[in-house]
TIMIMAR-160332 format. One record per residue (C-alpha): z, y, x; residue in three letters. Coordinates in pm, whole numbers, padded with zeros to 5 digits, always signed. Each point is the difference from the previous one (the first is absolute). Last residue first. Example, Ala and Ser with C-alpha at 12.3 -4.5 7.8 and 13.67 -1.06 7.14 Angstrom:
% residues 2
+00714-00106+01367SER+00066-00344-00137ALA
END
This chain:
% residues 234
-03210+02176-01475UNK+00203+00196-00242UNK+00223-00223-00218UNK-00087+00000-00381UNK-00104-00425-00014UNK+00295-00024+00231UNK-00100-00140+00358UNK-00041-00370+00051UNK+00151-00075+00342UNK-00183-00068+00322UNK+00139-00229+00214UNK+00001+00084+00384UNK+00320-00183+00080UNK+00228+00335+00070UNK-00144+00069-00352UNK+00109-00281-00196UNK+00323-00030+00199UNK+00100+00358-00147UNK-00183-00026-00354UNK+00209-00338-00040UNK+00352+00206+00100UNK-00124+00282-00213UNK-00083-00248-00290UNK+00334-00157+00041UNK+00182+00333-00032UNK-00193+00137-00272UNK+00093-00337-00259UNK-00160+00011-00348UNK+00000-00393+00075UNK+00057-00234+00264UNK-00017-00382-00132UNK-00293-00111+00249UNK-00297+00047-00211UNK+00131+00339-00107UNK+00048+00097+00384UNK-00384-00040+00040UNK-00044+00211-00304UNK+00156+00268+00125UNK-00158-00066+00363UNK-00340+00030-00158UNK-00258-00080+00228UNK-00131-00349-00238UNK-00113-00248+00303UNK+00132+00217+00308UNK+00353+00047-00200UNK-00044-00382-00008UNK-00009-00054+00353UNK+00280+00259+00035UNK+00230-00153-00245UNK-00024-00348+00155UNK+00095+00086+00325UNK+00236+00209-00086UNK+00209-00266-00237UNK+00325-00065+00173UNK+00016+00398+00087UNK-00153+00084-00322UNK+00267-00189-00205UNK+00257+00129+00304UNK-00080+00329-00110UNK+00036+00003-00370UNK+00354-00127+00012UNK+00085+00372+00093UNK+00401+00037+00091UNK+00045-00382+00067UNK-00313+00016+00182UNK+00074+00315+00183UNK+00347-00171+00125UNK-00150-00292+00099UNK-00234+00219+00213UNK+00311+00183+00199UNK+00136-00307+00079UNK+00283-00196-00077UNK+00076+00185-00302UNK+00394+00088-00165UNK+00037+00258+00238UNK+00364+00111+00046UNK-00016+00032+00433UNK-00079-00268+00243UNK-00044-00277-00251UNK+00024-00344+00137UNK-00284-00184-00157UNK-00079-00275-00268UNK-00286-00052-00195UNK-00035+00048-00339UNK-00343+00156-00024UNK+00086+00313-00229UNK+00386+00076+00037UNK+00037-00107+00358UNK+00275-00280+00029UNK+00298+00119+00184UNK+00121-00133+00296UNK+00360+00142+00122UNK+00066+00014+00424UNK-00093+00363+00078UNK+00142+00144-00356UNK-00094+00346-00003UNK-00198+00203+00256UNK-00074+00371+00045UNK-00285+00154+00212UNK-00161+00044+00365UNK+00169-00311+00230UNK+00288+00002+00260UNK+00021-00221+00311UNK+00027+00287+00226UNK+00016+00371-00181UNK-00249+00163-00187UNK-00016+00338+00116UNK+00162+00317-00212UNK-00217+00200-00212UNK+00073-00097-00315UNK+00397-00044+00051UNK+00110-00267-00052UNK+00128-00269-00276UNK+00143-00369+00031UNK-00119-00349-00068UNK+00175-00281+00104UNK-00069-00361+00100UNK+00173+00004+00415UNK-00340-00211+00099UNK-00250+00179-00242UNK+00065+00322+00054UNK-00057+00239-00281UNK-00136+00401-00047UNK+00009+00227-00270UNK-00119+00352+00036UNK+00165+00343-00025UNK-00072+00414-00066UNK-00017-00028-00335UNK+00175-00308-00149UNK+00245+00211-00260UNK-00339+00203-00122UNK+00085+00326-00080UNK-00121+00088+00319UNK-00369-00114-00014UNK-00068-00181-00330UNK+00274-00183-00223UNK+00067+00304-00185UNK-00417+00033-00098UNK-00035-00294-00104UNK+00298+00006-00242UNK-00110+00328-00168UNK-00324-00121+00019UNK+00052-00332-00210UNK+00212+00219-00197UNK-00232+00212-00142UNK-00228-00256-00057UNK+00245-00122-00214UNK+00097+00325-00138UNK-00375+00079-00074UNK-00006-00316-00215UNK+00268-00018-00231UNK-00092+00407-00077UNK-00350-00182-00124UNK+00164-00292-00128UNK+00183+00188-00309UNK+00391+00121-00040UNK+00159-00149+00305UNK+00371-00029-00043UNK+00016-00383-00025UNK-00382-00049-00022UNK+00033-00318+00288UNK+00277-00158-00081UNK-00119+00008-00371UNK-00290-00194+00069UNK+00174-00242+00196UNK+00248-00019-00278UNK-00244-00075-00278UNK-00192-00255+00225UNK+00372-00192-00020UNK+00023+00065-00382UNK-00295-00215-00055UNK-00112+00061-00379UNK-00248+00246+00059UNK-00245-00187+00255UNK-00299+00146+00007UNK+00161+00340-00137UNK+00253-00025+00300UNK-00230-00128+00258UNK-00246+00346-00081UNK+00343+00202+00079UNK+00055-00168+00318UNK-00408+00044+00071UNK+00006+00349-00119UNK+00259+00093+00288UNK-00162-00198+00292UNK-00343+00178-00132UNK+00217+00339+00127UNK+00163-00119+00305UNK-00366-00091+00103UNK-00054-00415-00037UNK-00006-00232+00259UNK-00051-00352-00140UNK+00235-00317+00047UNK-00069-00366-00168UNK-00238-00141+00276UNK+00243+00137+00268UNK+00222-00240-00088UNK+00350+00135-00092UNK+00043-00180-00367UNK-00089+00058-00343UNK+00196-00222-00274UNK+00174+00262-00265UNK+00237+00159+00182UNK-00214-00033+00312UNK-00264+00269-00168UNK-00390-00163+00004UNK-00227+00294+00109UNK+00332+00087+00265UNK-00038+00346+00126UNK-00020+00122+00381UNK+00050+00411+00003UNK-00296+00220+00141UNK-00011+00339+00162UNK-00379+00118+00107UNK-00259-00211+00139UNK-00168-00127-00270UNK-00242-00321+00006UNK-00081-00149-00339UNK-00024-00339-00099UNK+00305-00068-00042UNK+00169+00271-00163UNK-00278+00004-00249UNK+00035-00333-00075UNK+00361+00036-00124UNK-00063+00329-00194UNK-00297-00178-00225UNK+00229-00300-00020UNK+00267+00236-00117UNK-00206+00158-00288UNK-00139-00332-00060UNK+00351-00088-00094UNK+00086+00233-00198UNK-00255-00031-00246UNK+00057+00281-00251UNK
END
């Protein structure tokens, strides 16, 4: 059996599709053998698919004890993927649901900081915002960091890691700042060909929903018409 295309198969479907339900993040390439933290090498795969994929790495891979141990970590005391996967999701809304409303340690406060005295301190919900203080939590008012997708440096006011709310959709979705840089060229050829899908191709950006949506969206708030679906109704 080819394992391999078995997990490719898996891989690409957690990519390209769009679920809503209870994921977990999985590394394609695992670190013990290479794969790092870029979001280029992480896929969100149902508790379930997360399960197969461990168990796929171990047959890919059958004489690295390390993917053996993951993979054993995570069927300790679970005898087959399908119970694996309703006490995830389980979970996820057992844990949800304690940190909601009153069982929720934070209920019923807000953080707030002051820039000259550099503290941050809790109050009530309702209560006004005092002189010199600021909505929120901050961290670190005189450390630089360097923002994790364009590099440059800011003083973080809480734990973000992005200077800006875009750099931190780019690092998340590299497809959009590709369209971003290239708009201008991907709508005058969408109105050449007036298939975003292929469009995207042409640009490096395949089998990908999200990008198309985000195209479709400037498409039509542009007037462009888009090349319906040889099936679609008229």
């Amino acid at each position: 059996m080819d394992y391999k295309k078995i997990y490719n198969l898996l891989i690409n479907r957690g990519k390209t599709r769009v679920y809503e339900g209870y994921t977990e993040s999985h590394h394609i390439i695992p670190r013990c053998i290479g794969g790092n933290d870029d979001i280029t090498n992480l896929v969100n795969l149902t508790p379930e698919e997360h399960y197969i994929a461990h168990q796929l790495l171990v047959k890919m891979y059958p004489g690295d004890h390390r993917l053996a141990k993951a993979a054993m970590m995570m069927t300790a005391q679970r005898p087959n993927n399908k119970v694996y996967g309703w006490l995830r999701k389980r979970h996820a809304i057992a844990m949800s649901e304690s940190q909601s409303g009153n069982g929720n340690s934070q209920f019923g406060t807000r953080w707030i900081h002051n820039n000259t005295i550099k503290e941050s301190t809790k109050v009530g919900k309702d209560e006004p915002l005092p002189d010199g203080w600021h909505e929120g939590r901050k961290f670190n008012w005189d450390v630089a960091i360097e923002c994790k997708h364009c590099g440059k440096k800011f003083t973080p006011s809480g734990m973000e890691s992005f200077c800006s709310p875009k750099c931190k959709t780019y690092y998340r979705s590299p497809q959009y700042e590709i369209i971003d840089d290239n708009i201008e060229a991907i709508l005058l050829r969408l109105k050449e060909i007036g298939s975003i899908s292929a469009v995207l191709r042409e640009f490096g950006i395949v089998g990908n929903k999200i990008g198309n949506t985000y195209v479709s969206t400037i498409a039509k708030e542009r007037g462009i018409n888009i090349l319906r679906r040889r099936n679609s109704p008229v």
